[in-house]
Every structure is written in C-alpha cells, then in structure tokens.
C-alpha positions as CSV (number, residue, x, y, z in Angstrom):
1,X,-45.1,-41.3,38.2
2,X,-41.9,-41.6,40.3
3,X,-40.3,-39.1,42.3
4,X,-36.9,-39.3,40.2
5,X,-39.4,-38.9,36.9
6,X,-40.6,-35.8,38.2
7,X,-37.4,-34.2,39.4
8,X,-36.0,-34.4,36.0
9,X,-39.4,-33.2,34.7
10,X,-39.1,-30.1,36.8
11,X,-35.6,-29.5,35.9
12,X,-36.2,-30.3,32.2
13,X,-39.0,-27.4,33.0
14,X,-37.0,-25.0,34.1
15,X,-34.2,-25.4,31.4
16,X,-36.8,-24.5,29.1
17,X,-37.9,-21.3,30.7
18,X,-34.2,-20.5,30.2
19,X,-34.5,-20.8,26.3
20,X,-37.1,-18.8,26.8
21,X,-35.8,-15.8,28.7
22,X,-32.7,-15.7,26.1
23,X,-34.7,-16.3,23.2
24,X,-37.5,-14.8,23.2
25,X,-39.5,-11.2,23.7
26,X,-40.9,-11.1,26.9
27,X,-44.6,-9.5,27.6
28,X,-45.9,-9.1,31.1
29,X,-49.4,-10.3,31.7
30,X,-51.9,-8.7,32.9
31,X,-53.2,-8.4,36.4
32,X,-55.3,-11.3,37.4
33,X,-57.3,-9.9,40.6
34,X,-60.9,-11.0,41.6
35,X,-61.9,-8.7,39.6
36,X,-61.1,-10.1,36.5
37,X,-63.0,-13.1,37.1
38,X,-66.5,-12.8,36.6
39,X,-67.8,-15.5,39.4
40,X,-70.9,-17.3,39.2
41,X,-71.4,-16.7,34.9
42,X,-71.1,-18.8,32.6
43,X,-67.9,-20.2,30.4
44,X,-68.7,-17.9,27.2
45,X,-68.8,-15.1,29.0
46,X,-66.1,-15.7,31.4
47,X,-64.0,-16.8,28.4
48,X,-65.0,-13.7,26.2
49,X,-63.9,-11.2,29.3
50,X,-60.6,-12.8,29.4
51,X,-60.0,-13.1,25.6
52,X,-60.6,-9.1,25.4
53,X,-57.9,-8.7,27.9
54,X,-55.5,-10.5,25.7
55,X,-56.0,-14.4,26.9
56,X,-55.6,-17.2,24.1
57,X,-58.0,-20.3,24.9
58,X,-56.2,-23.4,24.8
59,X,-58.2,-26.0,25.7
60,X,-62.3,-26.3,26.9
61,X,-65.1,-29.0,28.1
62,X,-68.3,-28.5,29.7
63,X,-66.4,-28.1,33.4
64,X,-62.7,-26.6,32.1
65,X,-61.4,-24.1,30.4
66,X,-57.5,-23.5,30.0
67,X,-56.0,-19.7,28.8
68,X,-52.8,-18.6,28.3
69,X,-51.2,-15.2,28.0
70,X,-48.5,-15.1,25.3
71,X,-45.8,-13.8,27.7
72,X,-42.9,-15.6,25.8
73,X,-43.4,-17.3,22.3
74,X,-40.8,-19.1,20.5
75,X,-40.9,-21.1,17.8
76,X,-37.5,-23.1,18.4
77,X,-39.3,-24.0,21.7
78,X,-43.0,-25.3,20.2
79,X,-40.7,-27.3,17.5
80,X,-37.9,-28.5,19.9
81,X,-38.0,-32.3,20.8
82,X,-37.0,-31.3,24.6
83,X,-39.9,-33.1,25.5
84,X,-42.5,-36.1,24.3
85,X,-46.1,-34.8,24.6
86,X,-47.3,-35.8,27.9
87,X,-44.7,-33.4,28.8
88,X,-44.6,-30.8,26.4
89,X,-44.7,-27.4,29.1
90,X,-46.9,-24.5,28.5
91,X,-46.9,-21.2,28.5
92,X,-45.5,-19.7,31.0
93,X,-48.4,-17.7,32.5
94,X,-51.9,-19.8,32.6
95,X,-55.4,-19.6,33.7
96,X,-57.9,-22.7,34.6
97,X,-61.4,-21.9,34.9
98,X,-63.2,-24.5,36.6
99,X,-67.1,-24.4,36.1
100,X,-70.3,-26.2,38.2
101,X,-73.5,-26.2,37.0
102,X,-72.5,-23.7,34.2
103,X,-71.2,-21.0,36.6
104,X,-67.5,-20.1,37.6
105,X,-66.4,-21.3,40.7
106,X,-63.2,-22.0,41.1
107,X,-59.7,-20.8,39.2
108,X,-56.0,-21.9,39.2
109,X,-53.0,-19.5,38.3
110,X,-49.9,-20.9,36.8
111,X,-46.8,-18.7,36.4
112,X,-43.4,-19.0,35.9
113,X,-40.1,-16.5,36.3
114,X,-37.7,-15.1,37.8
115,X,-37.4,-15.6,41.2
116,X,-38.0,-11.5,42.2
117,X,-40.6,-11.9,39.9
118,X,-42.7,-14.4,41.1
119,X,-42.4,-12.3,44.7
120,X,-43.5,-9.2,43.0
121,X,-46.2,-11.2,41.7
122,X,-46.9,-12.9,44.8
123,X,-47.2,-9.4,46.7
124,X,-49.9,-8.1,44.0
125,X,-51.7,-11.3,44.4
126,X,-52.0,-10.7,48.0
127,X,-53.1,-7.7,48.2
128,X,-55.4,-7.6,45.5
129,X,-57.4,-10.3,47.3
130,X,-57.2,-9.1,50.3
131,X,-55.0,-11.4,52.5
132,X,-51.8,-12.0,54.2
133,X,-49.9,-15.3,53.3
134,X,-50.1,-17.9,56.1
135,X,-47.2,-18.6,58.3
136,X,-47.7,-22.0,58.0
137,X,-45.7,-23.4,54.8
138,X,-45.3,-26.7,54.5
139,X,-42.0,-27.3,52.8
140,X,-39.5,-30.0,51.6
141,X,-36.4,-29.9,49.0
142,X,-34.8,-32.6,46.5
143,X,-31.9,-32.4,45.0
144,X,-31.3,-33.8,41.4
145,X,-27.6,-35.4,40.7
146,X,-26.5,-32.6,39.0
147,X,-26.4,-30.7,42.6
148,X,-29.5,-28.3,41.8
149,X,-31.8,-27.5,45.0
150,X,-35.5,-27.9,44.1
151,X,-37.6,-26.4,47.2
152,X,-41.3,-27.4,47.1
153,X,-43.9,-25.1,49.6
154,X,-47.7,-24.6,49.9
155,X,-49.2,-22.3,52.2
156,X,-53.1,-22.1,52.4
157,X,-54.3,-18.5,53.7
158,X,-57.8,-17.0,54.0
159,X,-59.8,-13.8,54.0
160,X,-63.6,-13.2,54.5
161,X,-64.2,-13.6,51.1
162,X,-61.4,-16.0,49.5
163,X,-59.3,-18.8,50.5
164,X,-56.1,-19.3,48.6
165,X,-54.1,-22.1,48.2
166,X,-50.4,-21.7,46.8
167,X,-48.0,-24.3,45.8
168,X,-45.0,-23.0,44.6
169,X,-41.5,-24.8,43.4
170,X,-38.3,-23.0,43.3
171,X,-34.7,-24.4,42.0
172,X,-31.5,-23.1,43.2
173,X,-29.1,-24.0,40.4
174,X,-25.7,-25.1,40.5
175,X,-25.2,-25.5,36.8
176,X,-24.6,-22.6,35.2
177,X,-26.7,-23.1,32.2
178,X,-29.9,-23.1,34.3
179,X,-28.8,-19.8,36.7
180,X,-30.5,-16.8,35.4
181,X,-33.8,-19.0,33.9
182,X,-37.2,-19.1,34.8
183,X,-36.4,-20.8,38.1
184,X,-39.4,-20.3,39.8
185,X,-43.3,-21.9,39.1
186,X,-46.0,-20.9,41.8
187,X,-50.0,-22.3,41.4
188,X,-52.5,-20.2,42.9
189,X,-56.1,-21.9,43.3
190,X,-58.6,-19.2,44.3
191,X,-61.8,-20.3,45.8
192,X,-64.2,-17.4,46.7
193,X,-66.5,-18.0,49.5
194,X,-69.7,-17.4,48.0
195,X,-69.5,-20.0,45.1
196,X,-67.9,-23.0,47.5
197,X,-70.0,-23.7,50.3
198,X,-68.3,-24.8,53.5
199,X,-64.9,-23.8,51.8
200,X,-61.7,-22.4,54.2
201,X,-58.2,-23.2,55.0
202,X,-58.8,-25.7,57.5
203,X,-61.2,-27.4,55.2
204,X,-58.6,-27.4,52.7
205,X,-55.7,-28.7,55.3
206,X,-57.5,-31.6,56.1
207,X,-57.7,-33.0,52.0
C-alpha cells in the first residue's frame, strides 16, 4: 500500500467518525483495565467475560478473537458506499485477543474520538496499569492536499508487570466538515510480563 493510499484512507476514516458523532447516539465503553482480561484462559472464557460486560464478537480463529463495544451504531454508515470492503472501518472502540497455546497472552485496544477524549482515555489507561507514558515518542506528520495535519506517534513504556506499546494518529483539520469528528485513533497493545517471556520496551524498540 502506498503512502498517498493510506493518507486518504485515514482521512476517509476520520470523516466517517464525523457522520458518526452527528448521527448517531453515542455510548461510552467500559473500562478496559488488566483486570478485565482474564490472562492465561482460554478464548471461551475470555470471550464469555467480555460478552457479559457488553462486548459483541466480531470475528474468531483458533489464535484471534475481535470484539467490539457498540459505542456508535448507524445504519446510514454500515449501508453507505464510503468505502469498498477491504476498507470498510469498524467500530469505533475494539478489542483483539491474541491466544498461544489456548491461553490469553496478548491484547490490542482500538479507539477512536475526540481528541480530549482519547487523553481522558489515555490517562485511565495509564493508571490503571500502572505506568507512566515514556518520554520517548517517536513522531512524524503528513499532510493531505486538502491542508489537514495528520500527526502519527508511538511511545513504548513499561512497568513490572506490563509493557505497553501505543500508536496513536491524530488529524488537525483544516476543512470544516471534518473539525469537530472523531479526529483521533490510538492502538494500545498490552503485553503482561508473565505470559511473554523476555518481553520489555527495549525488546520491543529493537523490532
């Protein structure tokens, strides 16, 4: 994929979480803290704890599961021809659950917001794990030829018990149809200590 593809794909993105903040009744998930991952069981449990907490199962294989909370559901967005279906975004608020030899190991959070709200979701991330967000960003931006900012970042930080790894893409809009939207998109991959032998941020910085 080339880099101009996947600015527009990002833009294309965010103009959709628009349609979704004006069009639709917005839920706030629930808190996803260690503790609501059951590490080291297996997928039907794992999958069964989340469900009860209001998680839809999307898609599932022997090492995956994909959940979505329902924070924003439209139907003029699930029928719109916005995108083909390699592309098709979705929900806004995601969980992967990423399993080795039948236990949990590994899990990526995918949200997208508001700017304040993805730093209010950021801080309760934090401290639920535990840890302070590294200093050391790595960072670059791209501008599209409409004149929007996209800013890309990922920052790896560690505790005694987790390592997180956060990539987060933010738009600064100059159009006024996209100011206001779901501008912001953060992944969180969480990789506790005890299930990923030899795992830590330098590990991490040097893949």
């Amino acid at each position: 994929m080339n880099h101009p593809r996947i600015v527009r794909l990002i833009t294309a993105l965010f103009f959709t979480g628009i349609m979704i903040l004006q069009c639709s009744d917005k839920k706030q998930g629930p808190a996803v803290g260690p503790s609501d991952f059951p590490w080291g069981t297996g997928q039907d449990q794992t999958i069964s704890k989340l469900s009860a907490q209001g998680w839809v199962l999307e898609d599932q294989s022997a090492e995956k599961a994909e959940l979505s909370f329902p924070v924003a559901e439209d139907a003029k967005i699930k029928d719109s021809k916005l995108f083909s279906e390699a592309e098709e975004p979705s929900e806004p608020f995601t969980v992967e659950l990423f399993f080795k030899d039948g236990k949990l190991t590994i899990v990526t959070i995918k949200r997208r917001d508001t700017t304040d709200k993805i730093d209010d979701f950021l801080k309760s991330i934090y401290a639920d794990y535990d840890i302070e967000p590294s200093s050391d960003t790595v960072a670059r931006k791209d501008t599209t030829d409409t004149g929007n900012v996209i800013t890309s970042s990922q920052q790896i930080s560690e505790s005694p018990e987790y390592v997180l790894k956060l990539n987060r893409t933010s738009i600064e809009p100059s159009e006024e149809k996209m100011k206001g939207g779901l501008n912001d998109q953060v992944e969180i991959q969480v990789f506790p200590k005890s299930y990923n032998e030899g795992i830590s941020a330098e590990a991490l910085k040097q893949n």
